[in-house]
SERO-102856 format. One line per 10 residues: for each residue x negated, y negated, z negated of C-alpha. Coordinates in steps of 0.05 Angstrom, whole numbers, plus 5000, padded with zeros to 4 digits. Each point is the difference from the previous one (the first is absolute). Layout:
// SERO-102856
X:Y:Z; ... .
***
This chain:
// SERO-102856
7381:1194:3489; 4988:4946:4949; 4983:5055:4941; 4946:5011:5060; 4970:4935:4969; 5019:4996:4931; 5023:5063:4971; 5050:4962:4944; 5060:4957:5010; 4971:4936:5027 .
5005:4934:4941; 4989:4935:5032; 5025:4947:5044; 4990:4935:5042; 4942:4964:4982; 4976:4923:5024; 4932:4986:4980; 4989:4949:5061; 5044:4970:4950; 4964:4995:4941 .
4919:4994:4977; 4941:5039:4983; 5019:4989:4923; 5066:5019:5010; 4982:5062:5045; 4960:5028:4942; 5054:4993:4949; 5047:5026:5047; 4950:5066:4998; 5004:4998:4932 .
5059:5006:4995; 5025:5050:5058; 4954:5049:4961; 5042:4986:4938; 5067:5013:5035; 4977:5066:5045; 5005:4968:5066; 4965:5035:5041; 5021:4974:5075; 5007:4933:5029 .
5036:4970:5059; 4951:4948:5029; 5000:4954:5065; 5072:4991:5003; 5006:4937:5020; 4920:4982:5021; 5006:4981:5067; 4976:4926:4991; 4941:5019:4948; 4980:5057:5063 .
5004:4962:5053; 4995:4927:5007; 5000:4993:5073; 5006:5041:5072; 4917:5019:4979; 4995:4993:4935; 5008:5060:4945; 4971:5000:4940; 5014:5065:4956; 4942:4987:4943 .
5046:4981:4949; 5041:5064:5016; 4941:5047:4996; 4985:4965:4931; 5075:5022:4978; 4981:5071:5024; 4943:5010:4972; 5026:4970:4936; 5067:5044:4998; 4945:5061:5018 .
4954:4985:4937; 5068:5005:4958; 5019:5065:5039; 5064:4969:5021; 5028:5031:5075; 5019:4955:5046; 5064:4988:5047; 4968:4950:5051; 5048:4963:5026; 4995:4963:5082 .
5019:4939:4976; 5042:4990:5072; 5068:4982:4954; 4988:4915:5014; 4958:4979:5055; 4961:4945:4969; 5004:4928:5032; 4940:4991:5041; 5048:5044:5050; 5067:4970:4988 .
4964:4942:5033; 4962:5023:5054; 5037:5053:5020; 5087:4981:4988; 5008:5067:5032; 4996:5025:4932; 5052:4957:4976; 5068:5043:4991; 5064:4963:5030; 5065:5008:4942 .
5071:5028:5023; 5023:4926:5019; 4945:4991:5046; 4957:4951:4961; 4917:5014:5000; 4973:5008:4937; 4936:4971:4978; 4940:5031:4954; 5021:5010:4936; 5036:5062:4953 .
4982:5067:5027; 5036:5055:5050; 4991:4938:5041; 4964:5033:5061; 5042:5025:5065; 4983:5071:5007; 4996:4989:5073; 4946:4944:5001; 4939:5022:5040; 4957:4953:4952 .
5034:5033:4927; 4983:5079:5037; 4936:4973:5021; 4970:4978:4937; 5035:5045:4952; 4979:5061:5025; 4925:4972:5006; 5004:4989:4932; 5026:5069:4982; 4939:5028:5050 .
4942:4957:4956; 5028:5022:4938; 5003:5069:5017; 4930:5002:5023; 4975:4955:4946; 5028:5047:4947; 5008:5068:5028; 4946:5026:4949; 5013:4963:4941; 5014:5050:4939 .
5064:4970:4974; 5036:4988:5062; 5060:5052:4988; 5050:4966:5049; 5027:4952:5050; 5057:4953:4996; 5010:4961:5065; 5038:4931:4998; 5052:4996:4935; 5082:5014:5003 .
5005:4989:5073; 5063:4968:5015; 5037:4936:5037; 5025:4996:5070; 4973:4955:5056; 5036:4969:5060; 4947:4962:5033; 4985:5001:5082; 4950:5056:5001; 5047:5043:4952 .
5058:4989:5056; 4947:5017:5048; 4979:5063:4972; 5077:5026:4973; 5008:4999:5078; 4939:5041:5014; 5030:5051:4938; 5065:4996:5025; 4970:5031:5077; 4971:5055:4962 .
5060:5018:4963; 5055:5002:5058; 4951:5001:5055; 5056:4961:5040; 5041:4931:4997; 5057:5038:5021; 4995:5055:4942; 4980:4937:4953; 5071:4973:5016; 5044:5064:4989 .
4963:5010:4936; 5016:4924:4981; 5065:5006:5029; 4983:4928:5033; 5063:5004:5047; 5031:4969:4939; 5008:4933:5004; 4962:4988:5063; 4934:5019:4964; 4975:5036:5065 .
4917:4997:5015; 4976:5005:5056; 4930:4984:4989; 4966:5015:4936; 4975:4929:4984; 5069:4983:5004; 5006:5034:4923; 4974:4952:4940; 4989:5021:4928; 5069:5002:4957 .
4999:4949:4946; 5041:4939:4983; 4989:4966:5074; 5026:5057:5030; 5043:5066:4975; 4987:4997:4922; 5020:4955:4943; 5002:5012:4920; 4944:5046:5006; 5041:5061:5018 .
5057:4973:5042; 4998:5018:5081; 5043:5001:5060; 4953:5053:5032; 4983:5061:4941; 4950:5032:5058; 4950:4952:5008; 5004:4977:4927; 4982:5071:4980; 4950:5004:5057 .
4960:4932:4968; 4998:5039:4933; 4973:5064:5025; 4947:4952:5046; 4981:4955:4946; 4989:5054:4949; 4956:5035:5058; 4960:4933:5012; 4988:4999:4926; 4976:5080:4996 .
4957:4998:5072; 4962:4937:4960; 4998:5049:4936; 4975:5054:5054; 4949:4961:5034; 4971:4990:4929; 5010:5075:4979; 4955:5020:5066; 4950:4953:4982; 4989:5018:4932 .
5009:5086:5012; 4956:5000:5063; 4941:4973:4943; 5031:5034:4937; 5038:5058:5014; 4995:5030:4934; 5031:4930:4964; 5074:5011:4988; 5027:4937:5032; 5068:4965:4975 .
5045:4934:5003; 5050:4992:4943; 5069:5001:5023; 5067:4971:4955; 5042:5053:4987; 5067:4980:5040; 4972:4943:5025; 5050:4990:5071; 4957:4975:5056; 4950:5060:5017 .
5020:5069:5015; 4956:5031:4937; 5014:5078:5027; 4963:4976:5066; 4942:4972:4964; 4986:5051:4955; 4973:5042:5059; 4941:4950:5008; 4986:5003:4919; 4954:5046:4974 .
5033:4987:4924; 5061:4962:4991; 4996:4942:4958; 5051:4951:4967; 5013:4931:4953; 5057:5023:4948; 5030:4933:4972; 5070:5013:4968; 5029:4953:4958; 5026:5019:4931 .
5067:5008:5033; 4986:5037:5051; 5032:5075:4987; 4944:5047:4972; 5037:5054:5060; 4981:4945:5060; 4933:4998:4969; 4997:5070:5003; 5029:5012:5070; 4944:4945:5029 .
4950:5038:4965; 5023:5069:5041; 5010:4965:5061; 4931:4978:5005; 4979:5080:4977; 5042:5014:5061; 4975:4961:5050; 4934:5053:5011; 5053:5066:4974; 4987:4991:4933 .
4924:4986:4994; 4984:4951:4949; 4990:4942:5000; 4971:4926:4972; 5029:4963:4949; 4968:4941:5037; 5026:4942:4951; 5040:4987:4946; 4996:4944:4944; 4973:5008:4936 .
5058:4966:4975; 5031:4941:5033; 5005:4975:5074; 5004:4935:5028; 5044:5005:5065; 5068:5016:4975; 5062:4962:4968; 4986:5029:4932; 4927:5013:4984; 5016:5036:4931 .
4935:5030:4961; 5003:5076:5011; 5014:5029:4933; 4953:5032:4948; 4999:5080:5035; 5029:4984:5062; 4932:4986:5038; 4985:5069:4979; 5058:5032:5005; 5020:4972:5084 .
4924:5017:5003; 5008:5068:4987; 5072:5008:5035; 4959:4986:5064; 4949:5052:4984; 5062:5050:4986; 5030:4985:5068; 4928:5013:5041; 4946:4946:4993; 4933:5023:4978 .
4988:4925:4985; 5016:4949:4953; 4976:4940:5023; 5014:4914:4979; 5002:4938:5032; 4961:4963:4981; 4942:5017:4950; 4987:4921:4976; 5055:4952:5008; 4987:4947:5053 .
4981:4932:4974; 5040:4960:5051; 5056:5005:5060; 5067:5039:5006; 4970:5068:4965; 4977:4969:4936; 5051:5024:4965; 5006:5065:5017; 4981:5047:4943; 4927:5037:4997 .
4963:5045:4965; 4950:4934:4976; 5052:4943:4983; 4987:4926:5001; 4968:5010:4930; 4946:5034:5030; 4984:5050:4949; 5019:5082:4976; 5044:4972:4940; 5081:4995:5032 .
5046:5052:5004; 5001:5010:5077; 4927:5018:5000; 5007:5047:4942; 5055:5036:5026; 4967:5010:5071; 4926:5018:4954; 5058:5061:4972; 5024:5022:5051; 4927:4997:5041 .
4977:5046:4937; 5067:5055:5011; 4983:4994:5085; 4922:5022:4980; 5023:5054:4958; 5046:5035:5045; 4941:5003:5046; 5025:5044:5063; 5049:5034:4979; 5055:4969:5037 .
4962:4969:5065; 5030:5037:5058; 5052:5037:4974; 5061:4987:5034; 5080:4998:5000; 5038:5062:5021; 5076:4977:5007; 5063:5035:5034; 5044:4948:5006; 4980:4933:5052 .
5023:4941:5015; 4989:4968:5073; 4975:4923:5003; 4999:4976:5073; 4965:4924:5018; 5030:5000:5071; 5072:5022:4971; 4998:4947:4948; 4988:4949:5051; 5047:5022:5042 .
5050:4999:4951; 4988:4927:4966; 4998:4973:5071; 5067:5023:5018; 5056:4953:5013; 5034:5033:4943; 5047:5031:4977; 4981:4972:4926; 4939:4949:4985; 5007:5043:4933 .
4970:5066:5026; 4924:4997:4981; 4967:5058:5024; 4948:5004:4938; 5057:4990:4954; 5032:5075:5027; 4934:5037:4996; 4999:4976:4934; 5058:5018:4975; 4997:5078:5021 .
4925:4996:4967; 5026:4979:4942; 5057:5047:4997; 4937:5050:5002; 4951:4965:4959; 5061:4996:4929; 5001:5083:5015; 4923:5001:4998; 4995:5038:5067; 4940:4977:5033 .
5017:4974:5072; 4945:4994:5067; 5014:4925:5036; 4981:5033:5076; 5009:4984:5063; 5047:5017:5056; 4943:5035:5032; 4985:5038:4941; 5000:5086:4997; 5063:5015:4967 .
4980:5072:4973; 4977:4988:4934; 5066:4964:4978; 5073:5036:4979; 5026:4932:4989; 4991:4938:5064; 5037:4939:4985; 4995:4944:5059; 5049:4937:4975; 5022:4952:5049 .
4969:5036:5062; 5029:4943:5046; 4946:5023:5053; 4992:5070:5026; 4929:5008:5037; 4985:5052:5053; 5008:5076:4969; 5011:4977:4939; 5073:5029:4996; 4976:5063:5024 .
4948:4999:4943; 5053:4993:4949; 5047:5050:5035; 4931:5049:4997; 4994:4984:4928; 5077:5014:4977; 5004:5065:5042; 4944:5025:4962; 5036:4988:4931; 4985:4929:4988 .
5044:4951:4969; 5009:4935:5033; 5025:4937:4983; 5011:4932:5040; 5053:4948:4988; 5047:4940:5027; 4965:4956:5060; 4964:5067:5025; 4995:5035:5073; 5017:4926:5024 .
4944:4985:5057; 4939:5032:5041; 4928:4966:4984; 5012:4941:5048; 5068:4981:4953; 5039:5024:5050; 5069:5026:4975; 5004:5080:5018; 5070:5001:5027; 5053:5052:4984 .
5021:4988:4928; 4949:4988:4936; 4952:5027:4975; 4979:5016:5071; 4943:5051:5016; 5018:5029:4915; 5075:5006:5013; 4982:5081:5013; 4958:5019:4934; 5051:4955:4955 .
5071:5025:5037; 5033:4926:4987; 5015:4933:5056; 5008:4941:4973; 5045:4949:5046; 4994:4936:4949; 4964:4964:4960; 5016:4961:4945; 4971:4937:4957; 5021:4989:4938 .
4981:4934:4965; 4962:4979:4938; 5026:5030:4941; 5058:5037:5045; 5004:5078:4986; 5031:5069:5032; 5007:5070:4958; 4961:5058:5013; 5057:5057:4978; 4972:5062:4984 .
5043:5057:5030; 4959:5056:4982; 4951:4985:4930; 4926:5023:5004; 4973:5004:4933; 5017:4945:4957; 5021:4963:5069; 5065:4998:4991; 5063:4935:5000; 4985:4929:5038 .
4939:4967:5013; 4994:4922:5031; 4971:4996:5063; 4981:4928:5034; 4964:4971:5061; 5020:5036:5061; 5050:5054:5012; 5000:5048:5056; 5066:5021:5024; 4977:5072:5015 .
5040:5065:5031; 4981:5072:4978; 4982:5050:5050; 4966:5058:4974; 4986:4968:4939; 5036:5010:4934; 5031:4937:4960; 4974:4993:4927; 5025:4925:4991; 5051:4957:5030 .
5007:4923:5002; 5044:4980:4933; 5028:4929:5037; 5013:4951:5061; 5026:5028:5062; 4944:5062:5013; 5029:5028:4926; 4995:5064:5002; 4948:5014:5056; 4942:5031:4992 .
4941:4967:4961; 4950:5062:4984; 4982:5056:5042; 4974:5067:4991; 4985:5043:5072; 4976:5067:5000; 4944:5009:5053; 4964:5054:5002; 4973:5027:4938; 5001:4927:4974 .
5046:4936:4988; 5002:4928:5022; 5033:4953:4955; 5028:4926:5030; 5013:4953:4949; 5056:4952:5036; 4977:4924:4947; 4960:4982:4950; 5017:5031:4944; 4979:4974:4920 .
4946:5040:4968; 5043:5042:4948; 5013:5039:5062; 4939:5003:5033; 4963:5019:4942; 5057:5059:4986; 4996:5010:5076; 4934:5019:4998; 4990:5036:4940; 5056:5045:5017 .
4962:5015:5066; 4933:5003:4969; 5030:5050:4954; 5037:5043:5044; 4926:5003:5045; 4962:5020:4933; 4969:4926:5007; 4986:4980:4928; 4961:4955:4962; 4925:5015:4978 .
5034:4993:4926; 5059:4973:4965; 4986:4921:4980; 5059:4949:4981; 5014:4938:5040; 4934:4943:5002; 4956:5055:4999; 4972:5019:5067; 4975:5066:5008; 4951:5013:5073 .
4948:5058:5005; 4938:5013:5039; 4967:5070:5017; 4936:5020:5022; 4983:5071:5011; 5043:5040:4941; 5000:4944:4951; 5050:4942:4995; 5008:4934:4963; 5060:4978:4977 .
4999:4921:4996; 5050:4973:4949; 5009:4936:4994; 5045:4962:4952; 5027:4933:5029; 5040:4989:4945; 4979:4950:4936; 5017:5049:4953; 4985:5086:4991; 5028:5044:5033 .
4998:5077:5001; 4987:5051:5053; 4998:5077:5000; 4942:5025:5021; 5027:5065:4999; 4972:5064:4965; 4927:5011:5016; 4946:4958:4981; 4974:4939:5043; 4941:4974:4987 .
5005:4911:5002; 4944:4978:5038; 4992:4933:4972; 4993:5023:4923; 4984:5069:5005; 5058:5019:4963; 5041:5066:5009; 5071:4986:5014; 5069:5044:5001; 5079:4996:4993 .
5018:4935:4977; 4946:4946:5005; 5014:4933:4978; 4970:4940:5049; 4989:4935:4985; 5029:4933:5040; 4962:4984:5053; 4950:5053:4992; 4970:5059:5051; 4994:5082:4991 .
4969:5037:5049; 5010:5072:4987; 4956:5049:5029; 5039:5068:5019; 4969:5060:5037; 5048:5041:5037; 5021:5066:4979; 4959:5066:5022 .
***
């Protein structure tokens, strides 16, 4: 564990000093004592200052920047530096080189620019991660490992066609299996011979990214190049645990970032790590939900706050300064939804290329006197003085919501029925329905233990794996409540439609078929009647996107369709099964419902919020043995109040004893210490 290495919430972040000179590295000392950093991501992107040649390394000048960080007492996450193969290898070895989804070889230059299936890139990088390893296996500050940096890009070069074959044998074992699961009998797509099959992009199956005539091998290049990518990530891992077995060993991931199957990789992570870069629109509940996915990619160990910008970034549309309070408060609303770290990039602003603009702890001015470096100096102070109090402690939710990287692909690579249907876009919207009722909510996987959930909400389950039906017919039996929606039970794990009527293998736990779908355009609404009222559920409700025309069988009607030709049909579902219920929700419905939806169900399952807290203010808590911390946090400019109900809390970051109604300011944190009742 990282408190295994520093017993605090971690304060630091990326740091370049092949960047920069002796001068500056001493004033950068200077002034990382003055803010409380005390760890430093180093070696990022060193490959070229390493190694200059096939036989040439030179690590001296990293050895300085240990020692250096060491004399200041500063940890360090020692990074492989295998994100951008330098040039010396772009031209000697092309190999390296990727090739882009319209077939054109890149040359040296950017970075996620190697093919994960070069010989040359698996070659050198994991050499590198063996030297390093053995070069600083004893040094004091080494605390951890982060191999490469936000792994991510597709290749479609000759050896990556070459290899998908040699994946594709192991996964059907047969051409003749290969072909049913493809279902190549459509339109003469027959192999016969497995070099026969070539990688789907635009000069083949694909075009517009996610547009295919064949969904099966589509979603088999996905699921091969995010394996390429991990077995590089692996081959690393092994080379630096077979030296350092005691070094918790990472690669920061990107939240819903859609190319790599993050569930999959977490097995190979001993801490899960991740870059959180919202923009100041971005909904504080998506934020939120990201955060809790990444908690629940490892069951709800926590995790690295990676990066994050001191205040602005560089990359997107609108790079709008982050607020006075809001570095502060998003850094804490991480820490309230599971990381033990909080963690920048970058600690000194680059001098020159595309980054230079991104924000820092140490601006262009170069010295302690701006705003962004007194605000992180703050909140380094608060982080010191909560000491370990809330390292380790951990989220204990009822209610979960199922995220799925295989599903989603499988559903934005279907050949419809709506180019409106974004898989994230669901999830989101049942999170948030959730997150405005202040019910904390587990992002898990399909292969997750459902036990220690009442409450199991799976949106858009478009793809139904091997036993996972009977998993969810398991978990409603016992008394759990279940929830899945429109475009669900549709096909097996090759995309595959499971014949017989929608939703397929769940038609049994929800009691409803659906015969037809529909998709309604832009702006272009149905009704969601209410026939029976559930709390304050009650009258009409829009509903948009798609509609599933759905028949009950053993399920009971709650709401029918208000218009068009299906009025009157069934849009929501309730069946009894078991000693629990399975709810289908037929659309998409607007969140007035959802959020009454699901605090009518939360409710009725004695599923309620930590404490009562109005609307901008996000409440999250974290227990460790018999004490929890309540994390409020006020996104709103101006005050707000919260009951903090009748016993005294004690508020960690002033000391202060707190009861009833507490008055917080905008943009400002309380984290409320409570120890559970004898």
């Amino acid at each position: 564990m990282l408190s295994e290495q520093l017993p605090k919430i971690w304060y630091g972040g990326d740091y370049n000093p092949e960047q920069w000179d002796e001068a500056t590295l001493e004033e950068d000392m200077r002034m990382f004592k003055l803010a409380g950093i005390d760890v430093a991501t180093i070696n990022v992107f060193s490959w070229a200052k390493s190694q200059r040649d096939e036989n040439t390394y030179d690590f001296a000048w990293l050895d300085r920047i240990m020692d250096r960080l060491a004399q200041e007492n500063i940890r360090v996450c020692l990074a492989t530096s295998t994100g951008a193969h330098p040039a010396w290898m772009a031209k000697k070895y092309p190999d390296v080189l990727r090739v882009d989804y319209h077939g054109r070889k890149r040359k040296f230059g950017g970075r996620h620019n190697s093919c994960p299936n070069s010989p040359t890139y698996r070659k050198y990088s994991v050499k590198l991660a063996a030297m390093l390893a053995e070069r600083y296996k004893d040094h004091e500050m080494l605390s951890a490992w982060h191999i490469s940096n936000e792994y991510g890009g597709y290749c479609y070069c000759d050896q990556c066609e070459q290899q998908f074959r040699v994946w594709l044998k192991e996964r059907y074992g047969t051409i003749e299996k290969l072909n049913k699961a493809w279902n190549t009998a459509f339109w003469g797509h027959t192999f016969y011979e497995w070099d026969e099959i070539v990688v789907p992009n635009i000069l083949s199956e694909e075009w517009d990214g996610n547009r295919t005539n064949f969904q099966g091998i589509s979603l088999d290049y996905r699921r091969f190049q995010s394996d390429s990518l991990l077995e590089c990530y692996r081959l690393e891992y092994e080379a630096l645990k077979s030296v350092t077995p005691q070094i918790p060993i990472t690669t920061n991931l990107m939240g819903t970032y859609p190319e790599l199957d993050y569930f999959k990789w977490a097995k190979y992570m001993d801490v899960i790590s991740w870059d959180n870069y919202p923009s100041m629109d971005t909904p504080f509940s998506f934020t939120s939900m990201s955060h809790d996915l990444m908690r629940g990619l490892k069951s709800g160990q926590p995790f690295m706050l990676m990066e994050q910008t001191p205040s602005q970034q560089n990359w997107q549309a609108y790079n709008a300064l982050k607020r006075p309070g809001v570095m502060r408060l998003w850094s804490y609303q991480a820490v309230a939804h599971g990381a033990d770290t909080v963690m920048f990039f970058q600690l000194r602003r680059s001098v020159g290329a595309c980054e230079k603009y991104h924000g820092a702890l140490i601006e262009h001015a170069g010295h302690e006197h701006t705003r962004v470096f007194r605000e992180c100096a703050e909140l380094g102070k608060e982080l010191q003085g909560l000491g370990d109090k809330i390292v380790d402690s951990r989220s204990r939710n009822r209610a979960a919501i199922m995220f799925d990287w295989e599903n989603r692909w499988a559903v934005e690579l279907s050949s419809g029925p709506s180019v409106a249907l974004k898989y994230v876009d669901e999830v989101h919207k049942y999170y948030d329905a959730l997150y405005k009722n202040h019910i904390g909510t587990d992002m898990i996987s399909v292969e997750e233990e459902l036990s220690a959930y009442d409450l199991v909400i799976a949106p858009v389950m478009y793809m139904v794996k091997p036993g996972f039906a009977k998993k969810v017919e398991d978990f409603v039996a016992r008394g759990g409540t279940f929830i899945t929606t429109f475009f669900s039970g549709i096909v097996n794990e090759n995309d595959l439609v499971t014949l017989g009527g929608y939703p397929g293998e769940l038609r049994k736990v929800l009691g409803v078929w659906a015969e037809e779908i529909d998709a309604l355009y832009p702006g272009q609404f149905n009704e969601m009647v209410m026939k029976k009222g559930m709390g304050s559920l009650q009258g009409c409700y829009p509903c948009g996107i798609l509609c599933d025309i759905i028949h009950a069988e053993t399920a009971e009607v709650l709401a029918e369709y208000g218009s068009d030709f299906y009025q009157g049909t069934p849009v929501l579902t309730r069946n009894k099964f078991g000693e629990g219920q399975a709810y289908y929700v037929a659309s998409s419905p607007v969140s007035d419902f959802l959020e009454s939806f699901l605090g009518h169900l939360c409710a009725d399952m004695g599923i309620h919020a930590p404490l009562d807290a109005p609307v901008g203010v996000e409440v999250s808590e974290r227990v460790k043995g018999d004490v929890s911390y309540l994390f409020v946090l006020n996104h709103n400019t101006d005050e707000a109040v919260i009951d903090a109900g009748d016993k005294p809390l004690i508020e960690l970051l002033t000391g202060r004893k707190v009861c009833g109604k507490v008055t917080i300011a905008g943009r400002d944190v309380m984290i409320l210490e409570r120890v559970a009742k004898e």
